[in-house]
C-alpha positions in Angstrom: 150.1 54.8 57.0 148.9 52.8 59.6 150.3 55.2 62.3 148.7 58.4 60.3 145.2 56.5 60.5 145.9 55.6 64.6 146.4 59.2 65.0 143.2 60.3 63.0 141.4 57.8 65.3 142.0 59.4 68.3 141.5 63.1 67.4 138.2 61.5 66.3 137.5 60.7 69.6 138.6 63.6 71.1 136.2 65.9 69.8 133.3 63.3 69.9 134.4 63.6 74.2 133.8 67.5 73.6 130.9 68.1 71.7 129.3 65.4 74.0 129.9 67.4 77.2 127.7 70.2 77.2 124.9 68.1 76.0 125.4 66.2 79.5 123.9 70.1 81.6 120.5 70.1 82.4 119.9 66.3 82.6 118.8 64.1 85.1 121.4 62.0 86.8 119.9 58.6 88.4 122.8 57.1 91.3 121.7 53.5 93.0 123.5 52.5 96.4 122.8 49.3 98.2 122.7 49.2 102.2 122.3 46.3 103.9 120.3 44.0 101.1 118.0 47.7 99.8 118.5 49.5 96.6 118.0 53.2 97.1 117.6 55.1 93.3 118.3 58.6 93.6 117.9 60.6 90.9 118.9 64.6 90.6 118.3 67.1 88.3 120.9 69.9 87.3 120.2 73.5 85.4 118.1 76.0 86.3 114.5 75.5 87.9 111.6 77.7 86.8 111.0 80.2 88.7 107.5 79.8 90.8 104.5 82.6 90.6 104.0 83.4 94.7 100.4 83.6 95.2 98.4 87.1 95.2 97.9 88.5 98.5 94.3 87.9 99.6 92.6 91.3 101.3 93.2 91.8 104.8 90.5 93.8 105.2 87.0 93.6 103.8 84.8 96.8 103.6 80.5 96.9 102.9 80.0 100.4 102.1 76.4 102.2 102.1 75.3 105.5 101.2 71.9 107.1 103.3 69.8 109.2 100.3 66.8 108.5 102.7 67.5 111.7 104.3 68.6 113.6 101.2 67.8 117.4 100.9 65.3 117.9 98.5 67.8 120.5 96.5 70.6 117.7 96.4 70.6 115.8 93.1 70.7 112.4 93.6 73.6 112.0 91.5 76.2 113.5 94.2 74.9 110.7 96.4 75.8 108.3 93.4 79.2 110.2 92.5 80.2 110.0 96.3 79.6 106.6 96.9 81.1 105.2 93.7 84.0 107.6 94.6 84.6 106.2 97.5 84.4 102.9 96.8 86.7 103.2 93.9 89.5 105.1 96.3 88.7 102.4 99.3 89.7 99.5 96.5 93.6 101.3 95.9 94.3 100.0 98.9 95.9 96.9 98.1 95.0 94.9 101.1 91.5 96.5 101.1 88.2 94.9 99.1 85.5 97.2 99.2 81.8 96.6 97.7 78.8 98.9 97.4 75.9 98.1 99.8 73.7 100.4 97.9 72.6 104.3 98.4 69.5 103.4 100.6 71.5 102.6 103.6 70.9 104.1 107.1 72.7 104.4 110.2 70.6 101.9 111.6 70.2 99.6 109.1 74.3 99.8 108.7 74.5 98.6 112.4 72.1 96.0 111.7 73.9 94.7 108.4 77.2 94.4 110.7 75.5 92.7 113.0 75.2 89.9 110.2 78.7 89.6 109.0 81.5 88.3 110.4 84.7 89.7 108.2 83.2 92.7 106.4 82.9 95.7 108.2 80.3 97.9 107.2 81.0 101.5 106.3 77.9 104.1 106.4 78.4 107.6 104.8 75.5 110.4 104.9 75.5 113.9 103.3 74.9 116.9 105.8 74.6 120.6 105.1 76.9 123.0 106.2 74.8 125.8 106.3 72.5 123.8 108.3 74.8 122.6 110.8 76.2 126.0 111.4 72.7 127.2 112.4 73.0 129.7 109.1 69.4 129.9 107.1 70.3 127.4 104.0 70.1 129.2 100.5 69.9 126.8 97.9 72.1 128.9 95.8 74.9 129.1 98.3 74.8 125.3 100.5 77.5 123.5 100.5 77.5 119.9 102.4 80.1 117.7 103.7 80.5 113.8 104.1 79.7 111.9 107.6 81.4 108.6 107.8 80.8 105.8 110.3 82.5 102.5 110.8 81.1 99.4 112.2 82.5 96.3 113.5 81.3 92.8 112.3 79.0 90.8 114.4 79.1 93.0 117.0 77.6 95.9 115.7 79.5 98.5 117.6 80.4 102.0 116.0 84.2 102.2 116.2 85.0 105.2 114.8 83.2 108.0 112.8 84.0 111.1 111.4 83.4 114.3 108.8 85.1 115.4 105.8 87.0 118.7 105.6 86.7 119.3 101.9 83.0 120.6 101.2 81.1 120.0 98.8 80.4 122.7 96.5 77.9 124.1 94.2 78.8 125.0 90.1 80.5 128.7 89.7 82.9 128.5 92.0 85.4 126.9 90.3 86.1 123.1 89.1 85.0 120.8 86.0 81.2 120.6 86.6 78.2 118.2 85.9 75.5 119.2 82.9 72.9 121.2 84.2 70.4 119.2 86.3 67.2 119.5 88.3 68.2 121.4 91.5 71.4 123.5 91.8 74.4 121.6 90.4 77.1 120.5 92.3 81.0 121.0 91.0 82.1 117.8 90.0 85.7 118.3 91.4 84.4 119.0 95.0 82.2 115.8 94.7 84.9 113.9 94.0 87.4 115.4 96.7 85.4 115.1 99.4 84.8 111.3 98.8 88.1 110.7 98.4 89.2 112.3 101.7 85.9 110.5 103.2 88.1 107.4 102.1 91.3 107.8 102.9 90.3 108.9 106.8 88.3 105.5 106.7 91.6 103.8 105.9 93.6 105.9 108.4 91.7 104.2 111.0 93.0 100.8 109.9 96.2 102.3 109.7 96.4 102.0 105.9 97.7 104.4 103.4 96.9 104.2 99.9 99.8 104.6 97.6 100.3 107.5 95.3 
């Protein structure tokens, strides 16, 4: 009897050892040492740490982005100056590195160069409407213009023009293809075109940066 019990005792144990073990993973161990008269604690921690959030990239590149309707043709609705610079502004932002912010639709050349000269991240982005027909020497038809996007960039602080540019895509009128805007005062403009040109105006602004925006 007494040897049955002894025996029971110790398979007791036994599994007490086991179920006790994996309860031990994950805590804090605490070891103390003595050298020469000091008491160092150390205590460690086993398991697996939490993983940490890495902080969001800040922009590397700040744009302020202005649109010149002081010169707009008196057939252009002021909406395609609107469309274009929103646009723009929108496909400027996919860049990941890039922050972009409107500096309003009343902005000239000069008063771009002038705005640079006052910051010292941002550069400052001026974009202008011109007609084709115009530029080509070609009498302008209001039924048949089509215009195209000028783009200049200027560098903080100092003011200087570092690169400028025109868009390839023009800008077209409705009937000739394209989703199109309700009729408006003036001829309309296609919608599609709008939107194409603003977005090429934007990605040769970021080409000059050497950015890409990702599809």
């Amino acid at each position: 009897m007494l040897r049955t019990q002894r025996i029971l005792f110790l398979l007791l144990i036994a599994l007490t050892s086991f179920s006790l073990a994996p309860a031990q993973s994950g805590r804090r161990s605490t070891t103390t040492s003595t050298t020469n008269g000091t008491t160092t604690t150390t205590t460690s921690t086993s398991g697996t740490k939490p993983a940490e959030k890495k902080p969001a990239t800040a922009p590397s590149l700040q744009l302020l982005v202005g649109m010149n309707r002081a010169d707009a043709f008196t057939t252009t609705p002021y909406y395609v100056y609107d469309t274009v610079l929103e646009t723009c502004i929108r496909r400027l932002g996919e860049a990941e590195i890039v922050f972009a912010t409107a500096g309003g639709n009343s902005m000239s050349r000069a008063e771009a160069v002038k705005a640079a000269k006052q910051e010292t991240t941002r550069w400052v982005v001026s974009l202008e409407l011109r007609s084709f027909y115009a530029e080509s020497g070609r009498q302008i038809k209001p039924e048949q213009d089509e215009l195209y996007i000028d783009y200049t960039v200027i560098e903080p602080v100092t003011g200087k023009i570092k690169r400028s540019g025109r868009t390839q895509k023009h800008i077209y009128q409705n009937g000739r293809g394209g989703v199109t805007f309700p009729p408006q005062k003036g001829p309309g403009y296609s919608e599609y075109s709008i939107k194409q040109a603003a977005t090429e105006a934007a990605d040769r602004i970021l080409s000059g940066f050497d950015i890409k925006v990702r599809e």
